[in-house]
N, C-alpha and C positions, 0 to 999 in steps of 0.2 A: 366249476364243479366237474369231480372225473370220474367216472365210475370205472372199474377192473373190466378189462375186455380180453377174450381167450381167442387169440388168432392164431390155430397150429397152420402155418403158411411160409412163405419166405420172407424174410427180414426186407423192408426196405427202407432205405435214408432216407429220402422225399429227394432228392436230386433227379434233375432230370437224366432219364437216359434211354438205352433200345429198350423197346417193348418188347415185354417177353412175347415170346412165340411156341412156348412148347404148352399142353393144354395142364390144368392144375386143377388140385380139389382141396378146397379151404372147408374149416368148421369154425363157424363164430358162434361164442356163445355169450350174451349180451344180456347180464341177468339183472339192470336197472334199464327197462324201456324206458325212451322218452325223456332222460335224463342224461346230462354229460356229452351233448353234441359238440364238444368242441374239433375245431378244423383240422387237428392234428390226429384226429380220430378217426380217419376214412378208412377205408378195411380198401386194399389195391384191388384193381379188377381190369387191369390194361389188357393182359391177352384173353384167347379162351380161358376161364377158371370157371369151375360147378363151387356152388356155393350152399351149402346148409346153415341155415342161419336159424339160432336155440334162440328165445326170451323165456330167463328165469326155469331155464331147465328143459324147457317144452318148445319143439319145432313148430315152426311158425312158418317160414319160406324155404321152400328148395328154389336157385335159383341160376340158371345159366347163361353165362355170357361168353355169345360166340366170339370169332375173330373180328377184331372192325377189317369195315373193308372200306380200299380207298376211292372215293370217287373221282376227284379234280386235285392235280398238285399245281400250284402256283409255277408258273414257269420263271417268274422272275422274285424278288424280294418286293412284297408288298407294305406299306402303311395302312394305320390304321383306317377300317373303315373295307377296305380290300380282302376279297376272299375268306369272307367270315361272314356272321348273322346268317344261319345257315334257316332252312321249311322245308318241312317234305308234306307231301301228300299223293292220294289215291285218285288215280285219274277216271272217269268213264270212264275208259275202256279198261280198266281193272288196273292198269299200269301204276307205278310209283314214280313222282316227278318230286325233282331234287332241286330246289333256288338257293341260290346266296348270291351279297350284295359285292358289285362291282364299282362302288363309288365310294365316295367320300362318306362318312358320317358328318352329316350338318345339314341344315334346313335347305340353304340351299341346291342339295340333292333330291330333297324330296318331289315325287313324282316320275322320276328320271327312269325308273324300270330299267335300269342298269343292273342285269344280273345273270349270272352264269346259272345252266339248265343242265340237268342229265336225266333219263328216265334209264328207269330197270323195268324189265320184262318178266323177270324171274325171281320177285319177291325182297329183292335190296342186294342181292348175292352178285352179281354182275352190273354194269352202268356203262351207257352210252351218251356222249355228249353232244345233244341235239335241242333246238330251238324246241320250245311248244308256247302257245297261246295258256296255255294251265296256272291261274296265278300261284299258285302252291299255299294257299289257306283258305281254302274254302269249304262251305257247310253243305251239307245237302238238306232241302226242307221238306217241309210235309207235303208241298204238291208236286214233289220231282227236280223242283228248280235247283241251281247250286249261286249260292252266293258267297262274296268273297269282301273285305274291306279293301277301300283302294281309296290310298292319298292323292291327291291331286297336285298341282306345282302349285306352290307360295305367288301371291300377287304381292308386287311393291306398293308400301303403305302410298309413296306419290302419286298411285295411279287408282288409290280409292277414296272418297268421300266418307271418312270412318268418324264415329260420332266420340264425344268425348270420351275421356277411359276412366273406368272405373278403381283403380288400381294398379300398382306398379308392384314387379315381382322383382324375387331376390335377384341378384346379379349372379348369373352361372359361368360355365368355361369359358362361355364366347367374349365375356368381359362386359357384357352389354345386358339391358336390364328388357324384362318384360313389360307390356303394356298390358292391359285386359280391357276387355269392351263386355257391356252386355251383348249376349250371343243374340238377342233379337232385335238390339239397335243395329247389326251389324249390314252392307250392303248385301243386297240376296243372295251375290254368289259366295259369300264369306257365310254364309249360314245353312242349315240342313249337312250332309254326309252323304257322303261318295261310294258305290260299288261298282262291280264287275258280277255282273249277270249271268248265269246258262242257264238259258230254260230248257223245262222239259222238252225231252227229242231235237233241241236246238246242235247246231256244231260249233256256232260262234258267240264267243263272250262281248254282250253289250254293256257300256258304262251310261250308267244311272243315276241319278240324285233322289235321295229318302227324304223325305220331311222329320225334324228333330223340334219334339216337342221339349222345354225343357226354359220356363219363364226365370229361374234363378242363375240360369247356367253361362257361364262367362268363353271366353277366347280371347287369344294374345295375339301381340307381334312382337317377331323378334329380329334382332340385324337389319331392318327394315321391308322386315316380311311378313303377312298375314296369311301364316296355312291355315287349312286346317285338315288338322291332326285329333283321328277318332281310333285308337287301335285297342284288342283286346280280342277276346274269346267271345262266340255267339252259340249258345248252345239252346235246346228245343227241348219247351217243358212237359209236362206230363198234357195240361189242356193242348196242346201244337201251338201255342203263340211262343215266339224267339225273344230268349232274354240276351242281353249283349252286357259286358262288363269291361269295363272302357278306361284308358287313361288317354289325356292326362284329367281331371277334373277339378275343374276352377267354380266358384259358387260364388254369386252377389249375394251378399247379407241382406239383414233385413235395414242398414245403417248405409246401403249401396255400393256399399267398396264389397273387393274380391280377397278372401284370402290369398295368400301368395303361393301358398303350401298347398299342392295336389292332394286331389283324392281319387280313390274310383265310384266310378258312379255306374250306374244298373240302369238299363231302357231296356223296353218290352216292345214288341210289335206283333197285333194279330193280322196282319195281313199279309206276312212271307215277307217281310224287313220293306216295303214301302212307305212306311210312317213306322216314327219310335218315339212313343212318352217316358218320361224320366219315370224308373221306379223307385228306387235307392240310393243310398248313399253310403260309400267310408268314408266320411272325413276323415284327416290327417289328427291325431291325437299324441301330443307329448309323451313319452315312455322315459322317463331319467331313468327310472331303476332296470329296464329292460334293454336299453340305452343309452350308454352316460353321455353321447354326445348329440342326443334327442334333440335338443333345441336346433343343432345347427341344420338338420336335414329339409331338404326340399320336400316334402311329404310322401307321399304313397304314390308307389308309379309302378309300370309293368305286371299288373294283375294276371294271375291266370285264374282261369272261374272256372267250375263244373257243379257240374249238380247229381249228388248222389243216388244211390238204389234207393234209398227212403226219401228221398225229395230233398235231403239237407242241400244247399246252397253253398258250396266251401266255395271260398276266394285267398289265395295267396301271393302278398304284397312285397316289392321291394321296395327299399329303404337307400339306397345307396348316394345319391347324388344331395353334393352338397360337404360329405365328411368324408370323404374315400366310402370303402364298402363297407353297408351296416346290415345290420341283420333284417330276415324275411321275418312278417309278419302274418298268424294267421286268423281269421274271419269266416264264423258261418253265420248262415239265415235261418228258420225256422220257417219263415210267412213269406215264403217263394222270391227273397229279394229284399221284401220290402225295410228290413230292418233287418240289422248286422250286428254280434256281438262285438266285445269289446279286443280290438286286434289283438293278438300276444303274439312274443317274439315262437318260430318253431326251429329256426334256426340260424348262426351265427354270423350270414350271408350270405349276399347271393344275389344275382341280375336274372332277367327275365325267366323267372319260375314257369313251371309248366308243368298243367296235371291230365292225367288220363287214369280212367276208368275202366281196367279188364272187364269182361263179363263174367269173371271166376269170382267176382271180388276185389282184387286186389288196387288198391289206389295207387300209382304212381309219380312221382314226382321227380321232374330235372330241373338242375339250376346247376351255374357255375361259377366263377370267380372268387377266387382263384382255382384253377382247373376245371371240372368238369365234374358233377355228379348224380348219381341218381338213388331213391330212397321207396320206401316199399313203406304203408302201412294198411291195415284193415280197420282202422278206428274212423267208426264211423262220423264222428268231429273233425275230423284231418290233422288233429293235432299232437297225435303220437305219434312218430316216425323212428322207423330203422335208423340204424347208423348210416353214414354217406359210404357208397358204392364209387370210389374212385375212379373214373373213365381214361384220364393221362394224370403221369408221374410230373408232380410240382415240387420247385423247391419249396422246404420248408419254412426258411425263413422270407417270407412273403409281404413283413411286416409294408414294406414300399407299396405294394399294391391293395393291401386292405385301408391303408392311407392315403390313396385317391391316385397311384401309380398309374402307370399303364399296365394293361394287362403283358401278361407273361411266357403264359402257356397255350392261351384261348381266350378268343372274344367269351366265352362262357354262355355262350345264347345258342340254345337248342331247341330240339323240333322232335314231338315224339308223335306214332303211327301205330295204330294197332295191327294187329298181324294174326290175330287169333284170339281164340276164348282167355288164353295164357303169353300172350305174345306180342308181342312191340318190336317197332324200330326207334332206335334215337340218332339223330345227326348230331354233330357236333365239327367245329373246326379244331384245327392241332396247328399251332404256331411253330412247332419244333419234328415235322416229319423230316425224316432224313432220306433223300432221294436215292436212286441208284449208284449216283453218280457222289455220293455222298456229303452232297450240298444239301441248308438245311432251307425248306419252303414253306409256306403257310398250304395244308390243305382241310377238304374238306370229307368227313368219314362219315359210315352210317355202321352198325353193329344192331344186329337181333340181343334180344335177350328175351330168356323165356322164365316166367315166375309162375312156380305152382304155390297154393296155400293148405298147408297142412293144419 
């Protein structure tokens, strides 16, 4: 389904090419919201461009995007896994610290802390590339402390006493199948979750183990490894107890076996994340008509959660692994977690979504693959969105990578910052910057953008 879109702007092909550089002013006017999100549909936004953006006649966002700025170019040609999966975050000392991953993607990198560092001084605008202790996703809590999720290394299945498994998962990339254990049969160091601590007035981050309540809840191995693997967004409810929203989520039936098919799942902690009881759940739910290739997906993975100015709970899910890339799915709560509507598709695809909340209002949302994008709504269900805001030029014909290619343009996994009442940073990597020297590298960008709501 398409709906008429009025973009007086400059034409583009979708072929990759230079980013424009001179500053532009677009008028979009988008007079079916919330319908006709298809991919081909991005309104471009690669250089500075001011953006007015009408639904159904009536301005809704003014919206500006400065110039990205670059932070780290890849000095060699990297693979996948290298110089991408980018975080930012706000240091103590008010500063902005910049991570992305310098390893492999595969379990056996996990723990490795292999990754490139920059902090800016001056709000994202400038970057100097220097070590810090700052893990780049952490929360600040109600008694001052900051906590951060932190995986730990994989132990070899030969070197644990692991009880029978409950279940065997679909076979993924690696060719190799999962195992599931109940998470409380599991040996103690394979149970409870991992962080990275700064207490109040502290200067050094200490690594700690939380107790994970959670009598249904399962854990794998894979390749002949037992991580474990807790990641997701932790945000602080209106009581101060921290809700986390998590993948991957594995569940023992009531028949003892595990589904294979992920979910996210919701824990709560009143204590500033030293104990977390399971609150919620998404299970993984077939969608044929929303999805025609629904059966074959791994289920619900890379949640991002927030909780809105009225208490709603929105969560939005990818889909992707298993069929190439499927579409994001989305999910609110009512009863602070505890129960979740029924998911619906909100857009056509997309890897690790990611939401933020201005204090103006305005909800924001990044996801990418293929390319890079970001989306703007005030509904307060999260389920109406702007059209995609284009971040880098993709080719059109992408069909290879919506069918499980490699990416192209971008790992498509970003990292957004607030910066003001109206105002954000978002990272993203660029698989096609072109150097001085006019070789093409993998780097790593961050760009302002500023959303007013009319």
């Amino acid at each position: 389904m398409r709906t008429s879109l009025i973009l007086f702007l400059f034409f583009v092909t979708g072929i990759c090419g230079a980013q424009p550089s001179s500053k532009r002013s677009v008028v979009v006017d988008d007079p079916s919201p919330g319908e006709g999100r298809g991919l081909r549909d991005g309104i471009p936004a690669y250089g500075a461009t001011t953006i007015r953006y009408k639904q159904q006649g009536k301005i809704t966002f003014d919206i500006r995007f400065k110039e990205p700025v670059v932070i780290s170019v890849a000095s060699r040609p990297e693979k996948w896994g290298f110089f991408q999966f980018p975080n930012i975050d706000r240091m103590t000392d008010g500063n902005i610290v910049a991570k992305w991953n310098l390893t492999q993607d595969a379990i056996e990198a996990y723990g490795n802390d292999t990754r490139g560092t920059a902090v800016s001084a001056d709000g994202g605008k400038s970057w100097h590339l220097e070590p810090s202790e700052e893990p780049g996703n952490a929360v600040l809590l109600p008694n001052g402390d900051r906590l951060a999720i932190y995986t730990p290394k994989p132990i070899p299945e030969k070197e644990l006493q692991l009880p029978a498994p409950v279940g065997v998962g679909l076979e993924n990339y690696r060719k190799s199948n999962f195992n599931f254990y109940r998470l409380s049969e599991l040996p103690e160091s394979r149970q409870g979750v991992y962080f990275k601590r700064l207490k109040k007035g502290a200067s050094k981050w200490e690594l700690e183990k939380a107790a994970l309540d959670d009598p249904q809840a399962a854990r794998y191995s894979l390749a002949g490894l037992v991580p474990i693997v807790w990641w997701g967004d932790i945000k602080t409810a209106r009581d101060g107890s921290l809700i986390a929203g998590i993948y991957p989520g594995f569940m023992v039936d009531k028949n003892g076996k595990t589904d294979p098919r992920s979910g996210a799942f919701f824990y709560r902690s009143t204590d500033n994340g030293h104990h977390w009881s399971i609150l919620g759940r998404i299970p993984f739910q077939l969608d044929t008509a929303g999805d025609t290739v629904s059966v074959k997906r791994m289920g619900y993975t890379e949640p991002a959660f927030e909780i809105l100015k009225d208490g709603t709970f929105l969560c939005v899910l990818r889909t992707t692994d298993g069929a190439g890339i499927g579409p994001m799915y989305g999910s609110y709560s009512g009863d602070q977690g505890k129960t979740w509507s029924v998911p619906r598709v909100i857009t056509p695809a997309g890897v690790l979504p990611r939401l933020l909340q201005l204090s103006n209002g305005v909800l924001v949302m990044s996801s990418g693959r293929p390319g890079v994008q970001l989306r703007f709504t005030t509904d307060t269900r999260g389920m109406q969105w702007s059209r995609a805001f284009e971040m880098l030029p993709h080719d059109m014909d992408f069909k290879k990578e919506l069918s499980g290619g490699s990416a192209q343009v971008s790992c498509g996994y970003t990292g957004l910052l607030p910066a003001g009442s109206n105002k954000l940073l978002i990272i993203y990597s660029d698989f096609h910057y072109q150097t001085p020297e006019g070789t093409i590298r993998k780097a790593i960008k961050v760009r302002e953008v500023v959303v007013d709501k009319r």
